[in-house]
Every structure is written in structure tokens, then in C-alpha cells.
C-alpha positions as CSV (number, residue, x, y, z in Angstrom):
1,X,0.0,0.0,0.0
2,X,1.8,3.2,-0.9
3,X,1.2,6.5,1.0
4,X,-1.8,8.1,-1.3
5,X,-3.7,4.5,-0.9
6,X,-2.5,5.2,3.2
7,X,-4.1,8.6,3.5
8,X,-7.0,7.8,1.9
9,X,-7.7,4.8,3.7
10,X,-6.7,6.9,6.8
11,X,-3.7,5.1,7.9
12,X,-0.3,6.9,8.9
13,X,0.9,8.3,5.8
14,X,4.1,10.5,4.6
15,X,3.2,13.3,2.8
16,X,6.7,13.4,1.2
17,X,6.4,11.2,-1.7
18,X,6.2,11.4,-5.5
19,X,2.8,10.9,-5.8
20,X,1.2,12.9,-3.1
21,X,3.7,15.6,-4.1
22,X,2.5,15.6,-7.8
23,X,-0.9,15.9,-6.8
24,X,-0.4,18.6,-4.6
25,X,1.2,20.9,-7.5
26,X,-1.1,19.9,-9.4
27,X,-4.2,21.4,-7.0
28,X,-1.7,24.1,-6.5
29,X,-1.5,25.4,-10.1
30,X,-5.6,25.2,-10.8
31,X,-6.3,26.8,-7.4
32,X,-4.1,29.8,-8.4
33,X,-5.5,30.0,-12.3
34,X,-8.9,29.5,-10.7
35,X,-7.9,32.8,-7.6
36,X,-6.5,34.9,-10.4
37,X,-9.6,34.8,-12.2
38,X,-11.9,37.8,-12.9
39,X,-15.5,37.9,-12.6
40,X,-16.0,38.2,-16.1
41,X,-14.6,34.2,-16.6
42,X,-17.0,32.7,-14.9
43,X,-16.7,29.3,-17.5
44,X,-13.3,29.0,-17.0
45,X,-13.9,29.5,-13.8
46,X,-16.4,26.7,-13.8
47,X,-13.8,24.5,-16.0
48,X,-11.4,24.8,-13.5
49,X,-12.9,23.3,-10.4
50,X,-14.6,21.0,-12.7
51,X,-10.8,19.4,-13.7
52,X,-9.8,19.9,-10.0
53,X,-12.3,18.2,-8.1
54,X,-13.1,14.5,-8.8
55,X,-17.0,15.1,-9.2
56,X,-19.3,17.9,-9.2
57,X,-23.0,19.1,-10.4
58,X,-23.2,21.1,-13.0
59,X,-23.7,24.0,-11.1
60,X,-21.7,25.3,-9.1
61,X,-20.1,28.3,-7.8
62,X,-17.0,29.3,-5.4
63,X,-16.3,32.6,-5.0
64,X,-12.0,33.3,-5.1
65,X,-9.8,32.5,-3.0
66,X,-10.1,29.1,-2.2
67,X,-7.7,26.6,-1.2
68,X,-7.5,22.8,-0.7
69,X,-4.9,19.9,-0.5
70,X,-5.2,18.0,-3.5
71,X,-9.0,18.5,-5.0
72,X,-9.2,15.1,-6.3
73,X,-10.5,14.0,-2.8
74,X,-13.4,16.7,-3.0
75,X,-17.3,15.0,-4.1
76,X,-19.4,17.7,-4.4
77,X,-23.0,17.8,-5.4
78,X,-25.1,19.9,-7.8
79,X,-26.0,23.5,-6.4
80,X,-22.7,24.0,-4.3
81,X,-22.3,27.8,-3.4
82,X,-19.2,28.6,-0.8
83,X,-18.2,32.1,-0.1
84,X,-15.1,33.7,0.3
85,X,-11.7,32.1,1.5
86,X,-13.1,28.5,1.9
87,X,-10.5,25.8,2.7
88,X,-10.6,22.0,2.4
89,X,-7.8,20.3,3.7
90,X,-9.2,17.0,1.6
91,X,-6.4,14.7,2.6
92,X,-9.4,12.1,3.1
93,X,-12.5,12.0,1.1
94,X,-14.8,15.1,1.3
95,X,-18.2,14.1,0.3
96,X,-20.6,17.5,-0.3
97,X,-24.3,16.9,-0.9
98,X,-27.0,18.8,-3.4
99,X,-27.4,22.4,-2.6
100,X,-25.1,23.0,0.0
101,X,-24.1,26.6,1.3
102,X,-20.6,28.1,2.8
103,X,-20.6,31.4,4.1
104,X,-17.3,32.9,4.4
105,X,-14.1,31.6,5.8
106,X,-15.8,27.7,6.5
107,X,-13.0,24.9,6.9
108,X,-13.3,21.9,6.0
109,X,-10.5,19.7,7.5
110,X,-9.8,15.8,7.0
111,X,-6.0,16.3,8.0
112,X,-5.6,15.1,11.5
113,X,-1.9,14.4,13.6
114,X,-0.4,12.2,15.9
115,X,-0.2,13.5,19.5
116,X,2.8,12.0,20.2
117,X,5.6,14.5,18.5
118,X,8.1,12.2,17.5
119,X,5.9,10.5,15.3
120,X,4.1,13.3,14.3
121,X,7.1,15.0,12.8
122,X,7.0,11.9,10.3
123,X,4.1,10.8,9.4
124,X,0.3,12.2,9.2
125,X,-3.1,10.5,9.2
126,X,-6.8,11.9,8.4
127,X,-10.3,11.3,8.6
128,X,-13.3,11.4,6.1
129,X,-15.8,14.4,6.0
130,X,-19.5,13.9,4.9
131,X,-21.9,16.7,4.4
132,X,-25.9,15.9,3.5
133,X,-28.0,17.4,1.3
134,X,-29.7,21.2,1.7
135,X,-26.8,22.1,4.5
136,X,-26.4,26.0,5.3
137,X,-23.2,26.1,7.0
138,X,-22.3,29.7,8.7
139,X,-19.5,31.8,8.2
140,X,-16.0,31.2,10.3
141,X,-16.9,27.1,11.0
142,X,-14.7,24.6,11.3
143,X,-15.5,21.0,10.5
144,X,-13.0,18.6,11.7
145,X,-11.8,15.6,10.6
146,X,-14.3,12.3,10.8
147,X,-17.3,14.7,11.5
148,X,-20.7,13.9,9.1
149,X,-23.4,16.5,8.6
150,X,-26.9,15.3,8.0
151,X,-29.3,16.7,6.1
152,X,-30.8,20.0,5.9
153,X,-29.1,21.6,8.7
154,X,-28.1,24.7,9.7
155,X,-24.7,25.4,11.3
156,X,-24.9,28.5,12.9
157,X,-22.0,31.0,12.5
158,X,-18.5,30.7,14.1
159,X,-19.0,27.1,15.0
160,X,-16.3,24.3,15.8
161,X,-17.9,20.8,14.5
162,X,-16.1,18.1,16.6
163,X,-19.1,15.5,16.0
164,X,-21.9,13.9,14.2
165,X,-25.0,16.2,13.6
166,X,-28.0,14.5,12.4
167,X,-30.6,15.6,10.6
168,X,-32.9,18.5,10.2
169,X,-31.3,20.7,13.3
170,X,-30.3,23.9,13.9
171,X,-26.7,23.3,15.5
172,X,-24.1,25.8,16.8
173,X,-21.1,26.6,19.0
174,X,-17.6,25.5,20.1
175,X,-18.0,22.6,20.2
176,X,-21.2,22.3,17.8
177,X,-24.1,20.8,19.7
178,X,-27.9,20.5,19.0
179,X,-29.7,23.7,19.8
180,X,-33.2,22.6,18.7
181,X,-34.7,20.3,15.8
182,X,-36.4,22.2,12.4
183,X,-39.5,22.3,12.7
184,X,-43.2,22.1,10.3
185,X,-43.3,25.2,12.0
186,X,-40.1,26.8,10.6
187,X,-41.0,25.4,7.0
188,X,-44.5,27.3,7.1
189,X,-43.5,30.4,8.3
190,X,-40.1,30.8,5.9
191,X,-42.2,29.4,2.8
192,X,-45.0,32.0,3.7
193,X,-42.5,34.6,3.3
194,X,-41.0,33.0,0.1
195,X,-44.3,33.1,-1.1
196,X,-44.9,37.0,-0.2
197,X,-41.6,37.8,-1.6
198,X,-43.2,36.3,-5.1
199,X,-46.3,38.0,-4.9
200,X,-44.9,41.1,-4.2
201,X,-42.1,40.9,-6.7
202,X,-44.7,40.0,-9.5
């Protein structure tokens, strides 16, 4: 087993060889084409994260900078929006569901270290990150590594994600718990302004 089947299998790993080191320049060079982008390139833009990321939805849309290990790691499903200076750290599978939502500054981090020093001066290790489907995740979080997101939650703003969250919550803080589940409740009154916004805007 060489060290790229290691990492991604989440074994102790060195970072140091040929393959891992080709990989990273190559996330390296499209992550700079794709920062020094205008706004007017929005299909190369698109044709970029496309070739760096092993799958994606057809839409999509990160807004510059943005950073990550190798790319090729990084699932992401249709409908993806992140906001300014995301980071995935994708040194273990990163699996993103359908319309998913960063605000600014979110981390997403599968690289994880040995406690010990001596070996950690060697070798690394990582864990996998899954996020559901219909996730709004607020500005400044940080998902670590092993954590999986259920569906259509909301992680509120500044949060540290050191666990599981299941499904349909409302979740926040350092670390992230449960505040309180979504309710039928929330869905009415959010889709009855929805549905004012249309009448009004005609």
C-alpha cells in the first residue's frame, strides 16, 4: 500500500512522496488559475474546479480564493455555493451533498496528527468528512476531521464541528451541539414569506 492508498484509507501516511507531491502541485496550479480569475470568466472559472475536483453538479459556484490539499479528494453535489476564502484540507474523502451553502471563511478539515511529537514530525493521518444534502453552513466554521453533517441543517456562524449532527437541526457553538430540531413550524413560516416575496415581486 503506498502512501496516497495510506491517506486515503486513513492510515499513517508521509506526505513526502512522488505521488502525493505531484498531486499537490497539481491542486496548487488550478487553485491559483482559478484565484486569479476575474469575474467576467465565470466558464473558465467553472472549467477549472470541474478538472480539479473528482466530481461535481453542473452547477456550481465558489467565489476566489479558495484553497485545498489535493482537489481530487473533493465529491461535491449539484447546487454547491461557498463564499469567500473556503479551505478543504481533503487529505481524506470530502463528500458534499446537493445544494449545500458556505458562508465565508468555512473549513473543512480531514487532516488530523499524531499527539505524540516524534511520530508526528514523520508521518500524518486523516479522517473522512460527509456533508448531507440542503446544508447552510455559517461563516468562520470549522468542520473537523471524521465529522458527518446530516441533512438540511443549519450550522450556525463561528461554530467548531467536533461530532456527528443529524438531521434537520439547527446546531451551533464550540463545540457544535444540538440547539433545537427544524420544525413544520419553521418550513411554514419561511415558505410563507417565500411566497410574499413572489407576490410582491410580481
Amino acid at each position: 500500500m503506498n502512501d496516497k492508498a495510506r491517506m486515503l484509507a486513513g492510515k499513517l501516511y508521509s506526505s513526502l512522496g512522488p505521488e502525493l507531491r505531484d498531486d499537490a502541485r497539481r491542486s496548487r496550479r488550478l487553485t491559483r488559475l482559478f484565484n486569479a480569475t476575474t469575474e467576467e470568466q465565470q466558464e473558465e472559472r467553472l472549467a477549472l474546479l470541474k478538472e480539479l475536483f473528482a466530481a461535481t453538479g453542473e452547477r456550481l459556484y465558489i467565489e476566489p480564493p479558495f484553497r485545498c490539499d489535493y482537489g481530487g479528494n473533493i465529491s461535491i453535489g449539484e447546487g454547491f455555493y461557498a463564499n469567500f476564502d473556503c479551505i478543504i484540507l481533503d487529505v481524506c474523502r470530502v463528500g458534499i451533498g446537493e445544494r449545500v451553502m458556505f458562508g465565508p471563511r468555512v473549513c473543512v478539515y480531514t487532516a488530523s496528527h499524531p499527539i505524540d511529537a516524534g511520530v508526528r514530525a514523520e508521518l500524518e493521518l486523516g479522517r473522512p468528512v460527509t456533508i448531507g444534502d440542503d446544508v447552510w453552513v455559517g461563516g468562520n466554521t470549522v468542520i473537523n476531521p471524521g465529522v458527518r453533517i446530516g441533512n438540511r441543517v443549519v450550522i450556525g456562524a463561528g461554530s467548531v464541528v467536533t461530532r456527528d449532527i443529524p438531521d434537520d437541526v439547527v446546531a451551533a457553538g464550540n463545540p457544535c451541539r444540538v440547539i433545537r430540531p427544524i420544525t413544520e413550524e419553521d418550513r411554514r413560516y419561511w415558505r410563507q414569506l417565500r411566497d410574499q416575496y413572489r407576490a410582491e415581486a410580481g
